[in-house]
C-alpha positions as CSV (number, residue, x, y, z in Angstrom):
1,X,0.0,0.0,0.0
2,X,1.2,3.6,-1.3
3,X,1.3,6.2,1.2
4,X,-1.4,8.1,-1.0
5,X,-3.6,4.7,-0.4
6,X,-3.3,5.4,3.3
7,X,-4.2,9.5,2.5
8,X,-6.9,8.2,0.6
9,X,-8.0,5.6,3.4
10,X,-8.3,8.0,5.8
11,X,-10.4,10.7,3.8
12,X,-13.0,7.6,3.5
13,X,-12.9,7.1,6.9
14,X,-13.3,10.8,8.4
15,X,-16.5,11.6,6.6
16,X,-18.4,8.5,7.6
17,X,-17.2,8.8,11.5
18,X,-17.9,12.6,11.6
19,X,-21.7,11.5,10.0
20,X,-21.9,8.8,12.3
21,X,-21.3,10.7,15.7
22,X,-21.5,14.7,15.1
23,X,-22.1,15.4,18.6
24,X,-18.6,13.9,19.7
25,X,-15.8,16.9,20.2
26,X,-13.5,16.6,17.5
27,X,-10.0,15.5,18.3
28,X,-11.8,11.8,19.8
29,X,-13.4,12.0,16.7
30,X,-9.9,11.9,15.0
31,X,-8.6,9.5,17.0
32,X,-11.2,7.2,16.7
33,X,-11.4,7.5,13.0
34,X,-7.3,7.4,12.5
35,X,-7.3,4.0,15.1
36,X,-10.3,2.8,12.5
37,X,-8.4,3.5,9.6
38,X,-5.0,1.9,10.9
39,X,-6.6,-1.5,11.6
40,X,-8.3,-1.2,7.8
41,X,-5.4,-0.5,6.2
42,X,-3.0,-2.9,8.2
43,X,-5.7,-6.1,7.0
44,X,-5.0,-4.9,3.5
45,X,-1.1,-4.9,3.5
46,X,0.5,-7.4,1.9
47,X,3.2,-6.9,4.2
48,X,3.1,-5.3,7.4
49,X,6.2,-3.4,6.9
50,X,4.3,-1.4,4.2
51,X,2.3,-0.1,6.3
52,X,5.0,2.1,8.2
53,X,3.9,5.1,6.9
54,X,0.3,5.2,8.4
55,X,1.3,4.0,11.8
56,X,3.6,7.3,11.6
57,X,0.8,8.9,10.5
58,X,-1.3,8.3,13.1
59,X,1.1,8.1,15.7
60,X,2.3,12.1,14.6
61,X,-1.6,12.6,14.7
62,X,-2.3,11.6,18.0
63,X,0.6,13.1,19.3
64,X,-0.8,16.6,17.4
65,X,-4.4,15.8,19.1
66,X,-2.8,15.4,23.0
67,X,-1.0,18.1,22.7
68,X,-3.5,20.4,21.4
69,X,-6.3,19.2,23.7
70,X,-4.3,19.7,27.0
71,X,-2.6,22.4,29.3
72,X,-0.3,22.1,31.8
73,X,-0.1,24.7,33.7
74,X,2.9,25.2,36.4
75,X,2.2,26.9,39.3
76,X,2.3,26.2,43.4
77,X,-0.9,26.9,44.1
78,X,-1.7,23.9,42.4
79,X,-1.3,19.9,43.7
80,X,2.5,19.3,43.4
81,X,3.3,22.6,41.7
82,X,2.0,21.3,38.3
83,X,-1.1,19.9,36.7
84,X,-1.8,19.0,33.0
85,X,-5.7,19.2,32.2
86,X,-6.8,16.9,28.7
87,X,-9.8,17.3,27.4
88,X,-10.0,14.8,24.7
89,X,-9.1,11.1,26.1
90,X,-11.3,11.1,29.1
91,X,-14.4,12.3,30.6
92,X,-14.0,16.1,29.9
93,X,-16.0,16.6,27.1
94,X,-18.1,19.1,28.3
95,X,-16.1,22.0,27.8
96,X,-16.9,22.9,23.6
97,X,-13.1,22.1,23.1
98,X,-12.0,25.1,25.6
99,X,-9.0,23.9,27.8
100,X,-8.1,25.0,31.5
101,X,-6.7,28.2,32.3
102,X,-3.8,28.3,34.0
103,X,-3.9,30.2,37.8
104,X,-2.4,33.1,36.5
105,X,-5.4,33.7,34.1
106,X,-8.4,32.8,36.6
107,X,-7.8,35.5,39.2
108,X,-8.7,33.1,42.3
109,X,-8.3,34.0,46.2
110,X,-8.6,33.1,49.5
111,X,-9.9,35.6,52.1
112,X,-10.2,34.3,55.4
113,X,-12.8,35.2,58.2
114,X,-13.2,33.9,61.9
115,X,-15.3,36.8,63.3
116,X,-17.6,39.5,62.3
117,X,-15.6,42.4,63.2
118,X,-12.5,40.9,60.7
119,X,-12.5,42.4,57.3
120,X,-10.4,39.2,55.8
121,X,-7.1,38.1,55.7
122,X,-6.2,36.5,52.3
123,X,-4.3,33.4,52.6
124,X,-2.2,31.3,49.9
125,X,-0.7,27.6,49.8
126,X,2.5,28.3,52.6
127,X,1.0,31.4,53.9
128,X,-2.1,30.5,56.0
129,X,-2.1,33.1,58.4
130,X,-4.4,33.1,61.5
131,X,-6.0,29.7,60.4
132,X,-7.0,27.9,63.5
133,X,-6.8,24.3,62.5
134,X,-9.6,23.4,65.8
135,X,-12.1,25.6,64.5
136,X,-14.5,24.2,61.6
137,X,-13.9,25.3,58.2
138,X,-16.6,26.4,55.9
139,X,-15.1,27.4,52.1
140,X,-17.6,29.1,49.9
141,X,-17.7,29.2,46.0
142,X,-19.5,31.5,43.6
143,X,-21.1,30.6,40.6
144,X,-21.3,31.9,36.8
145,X,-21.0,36.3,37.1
146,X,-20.8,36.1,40.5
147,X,-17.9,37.1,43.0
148,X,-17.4,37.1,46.6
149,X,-19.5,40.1,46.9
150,X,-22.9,38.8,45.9
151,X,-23.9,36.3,48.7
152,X,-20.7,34.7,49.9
153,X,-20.1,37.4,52.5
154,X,-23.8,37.9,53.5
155,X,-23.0,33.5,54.1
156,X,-19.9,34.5,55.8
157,X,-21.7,37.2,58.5
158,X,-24.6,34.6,59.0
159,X,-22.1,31.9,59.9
160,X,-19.9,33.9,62.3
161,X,-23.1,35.4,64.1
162,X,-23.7,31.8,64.7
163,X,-20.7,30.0,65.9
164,X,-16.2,30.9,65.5
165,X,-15.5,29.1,62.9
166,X,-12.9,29.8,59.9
167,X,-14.7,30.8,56.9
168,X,-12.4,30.9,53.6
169,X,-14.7,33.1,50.7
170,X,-12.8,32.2,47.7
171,X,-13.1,34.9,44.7
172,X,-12.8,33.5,41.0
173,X,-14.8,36.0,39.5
174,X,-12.3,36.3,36.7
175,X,-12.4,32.7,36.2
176,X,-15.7,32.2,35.6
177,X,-16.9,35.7,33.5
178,X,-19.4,34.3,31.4
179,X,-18.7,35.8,28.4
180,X,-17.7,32.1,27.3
181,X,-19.4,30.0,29.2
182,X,-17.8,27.1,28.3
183,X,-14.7,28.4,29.2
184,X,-16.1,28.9,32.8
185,X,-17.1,25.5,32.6
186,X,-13.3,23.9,31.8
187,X,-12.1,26.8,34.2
188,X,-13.9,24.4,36.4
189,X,-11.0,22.0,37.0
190,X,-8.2,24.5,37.5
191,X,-10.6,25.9,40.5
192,X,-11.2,22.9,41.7
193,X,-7.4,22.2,42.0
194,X,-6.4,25.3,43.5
195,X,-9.0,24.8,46.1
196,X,-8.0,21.1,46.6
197,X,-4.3,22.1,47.3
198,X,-5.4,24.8,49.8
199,X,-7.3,21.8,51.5
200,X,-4.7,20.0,51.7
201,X,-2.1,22.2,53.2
202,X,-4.6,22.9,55.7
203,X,-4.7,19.6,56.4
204,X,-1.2,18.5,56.6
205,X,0.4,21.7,56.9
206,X,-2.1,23.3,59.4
207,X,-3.1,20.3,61.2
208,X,-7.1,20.5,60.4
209,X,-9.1,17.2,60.3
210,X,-10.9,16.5,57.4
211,X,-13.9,16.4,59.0
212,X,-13.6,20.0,59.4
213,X,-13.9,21.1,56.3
214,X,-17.5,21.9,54.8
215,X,-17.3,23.2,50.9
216,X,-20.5,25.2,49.9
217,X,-21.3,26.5,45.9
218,X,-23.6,27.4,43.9
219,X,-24.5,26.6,40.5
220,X,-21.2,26.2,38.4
221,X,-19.4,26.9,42.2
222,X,-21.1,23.3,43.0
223,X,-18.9,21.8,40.5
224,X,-16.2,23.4,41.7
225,X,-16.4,22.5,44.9
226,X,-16.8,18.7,43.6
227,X,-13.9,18.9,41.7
228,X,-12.0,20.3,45.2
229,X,-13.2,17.0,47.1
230,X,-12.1,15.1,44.1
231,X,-8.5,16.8,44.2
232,X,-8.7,16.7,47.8
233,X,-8.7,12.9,47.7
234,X,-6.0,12.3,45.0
235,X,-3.7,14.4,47.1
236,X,-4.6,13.1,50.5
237,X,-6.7,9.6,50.5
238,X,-9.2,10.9,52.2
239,X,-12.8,12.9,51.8
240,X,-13.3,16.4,53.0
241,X,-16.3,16.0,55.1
242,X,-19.1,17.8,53.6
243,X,-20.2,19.4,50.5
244,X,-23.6,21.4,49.9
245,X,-24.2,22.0,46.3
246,X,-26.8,25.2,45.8
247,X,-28.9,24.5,42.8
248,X,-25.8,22.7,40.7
249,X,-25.5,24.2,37.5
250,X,-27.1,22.1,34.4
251,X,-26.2,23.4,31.1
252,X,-22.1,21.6,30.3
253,X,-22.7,19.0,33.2
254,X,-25.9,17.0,32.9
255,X,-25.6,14.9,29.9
256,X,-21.8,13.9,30.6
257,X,-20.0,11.3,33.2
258,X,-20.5,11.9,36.9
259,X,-16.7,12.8,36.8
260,X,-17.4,16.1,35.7
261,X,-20.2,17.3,37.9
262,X,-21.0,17.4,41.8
263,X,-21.7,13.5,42.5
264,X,-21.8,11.6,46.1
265,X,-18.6,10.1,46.2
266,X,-17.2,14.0,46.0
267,X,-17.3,14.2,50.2
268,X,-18.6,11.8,53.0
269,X,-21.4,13.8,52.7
270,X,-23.0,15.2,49.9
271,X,-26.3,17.3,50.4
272,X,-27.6,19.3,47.0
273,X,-30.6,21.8,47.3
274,X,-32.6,22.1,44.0
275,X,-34.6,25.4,43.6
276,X,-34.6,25.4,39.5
277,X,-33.9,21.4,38.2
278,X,-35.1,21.9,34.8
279,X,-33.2,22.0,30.6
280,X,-32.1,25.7,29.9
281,X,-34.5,26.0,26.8
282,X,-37.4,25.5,30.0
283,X,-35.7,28.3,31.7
284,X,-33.7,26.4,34.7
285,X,-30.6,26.5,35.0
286,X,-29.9,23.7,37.6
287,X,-29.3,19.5,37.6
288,X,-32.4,17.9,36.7
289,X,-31.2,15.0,38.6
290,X,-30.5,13.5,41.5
291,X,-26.9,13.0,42.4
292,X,-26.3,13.9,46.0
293,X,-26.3,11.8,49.5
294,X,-29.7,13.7,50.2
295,X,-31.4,15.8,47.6
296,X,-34.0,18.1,48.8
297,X,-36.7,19.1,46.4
298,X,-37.8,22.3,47.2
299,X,-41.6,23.4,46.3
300,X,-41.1,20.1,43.6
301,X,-37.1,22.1,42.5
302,X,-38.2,24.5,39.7
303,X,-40.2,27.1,40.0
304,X,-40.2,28.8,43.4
305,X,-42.8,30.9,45.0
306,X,-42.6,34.7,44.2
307,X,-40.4,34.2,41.2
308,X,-41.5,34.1,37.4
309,X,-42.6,30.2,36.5
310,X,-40.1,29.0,33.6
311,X,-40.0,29.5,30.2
312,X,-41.5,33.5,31.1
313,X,-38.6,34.4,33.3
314,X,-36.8,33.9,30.2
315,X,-38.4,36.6,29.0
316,X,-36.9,39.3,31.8
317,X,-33.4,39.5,29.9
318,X,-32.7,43.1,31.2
319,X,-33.4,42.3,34.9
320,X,-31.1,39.1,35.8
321,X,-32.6,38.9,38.9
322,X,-36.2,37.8,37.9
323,X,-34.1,36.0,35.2
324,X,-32.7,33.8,37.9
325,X,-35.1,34.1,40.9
326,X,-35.6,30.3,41.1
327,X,-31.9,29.5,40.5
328,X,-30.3,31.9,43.0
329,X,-33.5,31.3,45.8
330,X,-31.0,28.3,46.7
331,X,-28.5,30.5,48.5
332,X,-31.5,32.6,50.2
333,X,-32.3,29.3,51.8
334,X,-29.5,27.8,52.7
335,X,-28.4,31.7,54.7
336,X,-31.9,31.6,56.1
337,X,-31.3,27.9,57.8
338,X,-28.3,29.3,59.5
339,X,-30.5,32.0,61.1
340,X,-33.5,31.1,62.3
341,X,-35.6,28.9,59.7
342,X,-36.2,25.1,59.9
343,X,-36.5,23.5,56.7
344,X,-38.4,20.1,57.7
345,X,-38.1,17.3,55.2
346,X,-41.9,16.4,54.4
347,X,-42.7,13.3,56.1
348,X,-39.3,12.9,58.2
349,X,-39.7,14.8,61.3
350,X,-35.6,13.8,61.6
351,X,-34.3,15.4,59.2
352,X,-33.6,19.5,57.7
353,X,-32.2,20.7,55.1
354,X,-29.6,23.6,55.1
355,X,-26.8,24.0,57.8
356,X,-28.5,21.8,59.8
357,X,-28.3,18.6,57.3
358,X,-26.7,15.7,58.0
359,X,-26.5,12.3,57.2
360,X,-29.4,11.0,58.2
361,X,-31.1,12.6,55.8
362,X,-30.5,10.4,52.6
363,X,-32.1,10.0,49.2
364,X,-34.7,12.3,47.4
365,X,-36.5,14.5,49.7
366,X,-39.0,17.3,49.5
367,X,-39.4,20.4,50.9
368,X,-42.0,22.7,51.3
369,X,-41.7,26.7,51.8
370,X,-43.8,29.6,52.3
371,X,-43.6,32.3,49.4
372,X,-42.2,35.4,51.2
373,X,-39.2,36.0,53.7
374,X,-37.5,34.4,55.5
375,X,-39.6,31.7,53.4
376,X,-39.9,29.4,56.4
């Protein structure tokens, strides 16, 4: 076989595979098709020696594909001072072929609170200031256009008004912008590392048990936060101890592998609050599914009371609030339950949802709220 055989072999191949499966990102399309293509034209050698040139071929071609669908980024704020993120040959495919950004691109910090008089410290890997390694830890994560500002330090006050505890707001607004969304969505991973590597050091640095630590976000901040527990447990061998994801974050996440959203085996316990669980084009914007330790369904989880019902809040594009009222009454909740509201599972007098969760609260639950504040 003549090496314009194998060019002409694989231009028979890479039509019919892009037909086939469309929806499947580009570079595993290649792959697939050259691996495909390789076996074909290998059964028609007479003589495998002849077929040199389209092994190098899609050897060279692989090698193009991996390095053009990963980043490695160098950096000490993340696990081991490096990390390379692929997003062709494994689960990540959820990205629209937009890779990690590196640390230096995603703006994140730490800013440390343990009382309500402190205006923040901000802390780094190595540099963990007043941390007080007895004290619970509760690390907060924005979502999509979001930074520390919108609810993370109205969390913060409700927390410290209720107990000392270290409270670690952690600001990526830059990260996760929005004007690509799926770039926020791959950002994902290089958040959830830098977060996971702060864990860690608190851990083993610092001295805190990882039954201390409590991770809470918010839509594409849930994510996050699962991909810190996952980091978390590469680096360490063990689970932080709790995760509460706020309405995850549908669009980029549902319709892939549990490795790339919010799951149950993300933290010993994993409790989810789902105030908008419906598809995009219905107007939610959370997980239409089940995949926490507990799930609580709140008011059924998608429309809430005193918000526009889906699709019309699609409707209020210049007021982002009505747009998400449903998505964002999540966080509302979860503040309220560290106040004064009690958010009673219907039908299990043992169990709440909120601050007050805990693992005797398991499976799908639902919950049912008043329609004005505090909502309980």
């Amino acid at each position: 076989m003549r090496l314009k055989d194998h060019v002409v072999c694989l231009s028979a191949c890479l039509p019919v595979c892009l037909s086939v499966r469309p929806s499947v990102c580009l570079s595993v399309c290649l792959s697939v098709c050259l691996s495909v293509c390789l076996s074909v034209c290998l059964l028609s050698c007479q003589c495998t020696s002849h077929c040199s040139h389209i092994s190098i071929s899609f050897i060279l071609s692989v090698s193009f594909i991996s390095t053009f669908s990963r980043r490695c980024c160098q950096n000490e704020e993340l696990p081991k001072g490096c990390e390379c993120f692929g997003i062709a040959f494994n689960d990540f495919k959820n990205t629209g072929l937009r890779r990690p950004q590196c640390p230096e691109n995603v703006g994140l910090t730490f800013w440390l609170y343990q009382d309500l008089e402190n205006s923040g410290t901000q802390i780094k890997v190595g540099d963990l200031s007043t941390f007080d390694p007895s004290l619970q830890t509760r690390v907060l994560g924005h979502g999509l256009l979001e930074s520390k500002e919108n609810w993370e330090l109205k969390l913060k006050d409700a927390l410290l008004n209720r107990e000392k505890m270290n409270v670690i707001a952690v600001d990526y607004k830059d990260g996760v912008d929005g004007y690509e969304y799926f770039q926020s969505v791959a950002n994902a991973r290089t958040l959830g590392a830098m977060i996971g590597r702060l864990l860690q050091d608190l851990h083993e640095s610092a001295g805190a048990s990882t039954d201390t630590f409590h991770l809470i976000g918010h839509s594409l901040g849930a994510h996050i936060m699962g991909s810190a527990g996952v980091e978390f447990r590469r680096l360490t061998g063990a689970n932080v101890g709790r995760i509460t994801g706020l309405d995850p974050g549908g669009l980029g996440f549902k319709q892939f592998k549990d490795s790339v959203y919010l799951d149950k085996t993300d933290g010993d316990f994993v409790d989810i609050i789902h105030t908008n669980a419906e598809e995009v084009s219905r107007g939610g914007f959370g997980f239409p599914k089940s995949v926490g330790s507990a799930d609580f369904y709140v008011n059924g989880g998608i429309d809430q009371p005193g918000c526009p019902t889906r699709p019309s809040n699609l409707l209020y594009f210049n007021d982002l609030a009505k747009v998400f009222c449903s998505h964002r009454r999540s966080v509302t909740l979860f503040i309220n339950s560290v106040n004064d509201c009690q958010f009673q599972a219907d039908g299990d007098d043992g169990c709440v949802m909120g601050f007050d969760a805990s693992p005797v609260c398991q499976g799908d639950l639902r919950v049912t709220t008043t329609s004005e504040e505090p909502f309980c």
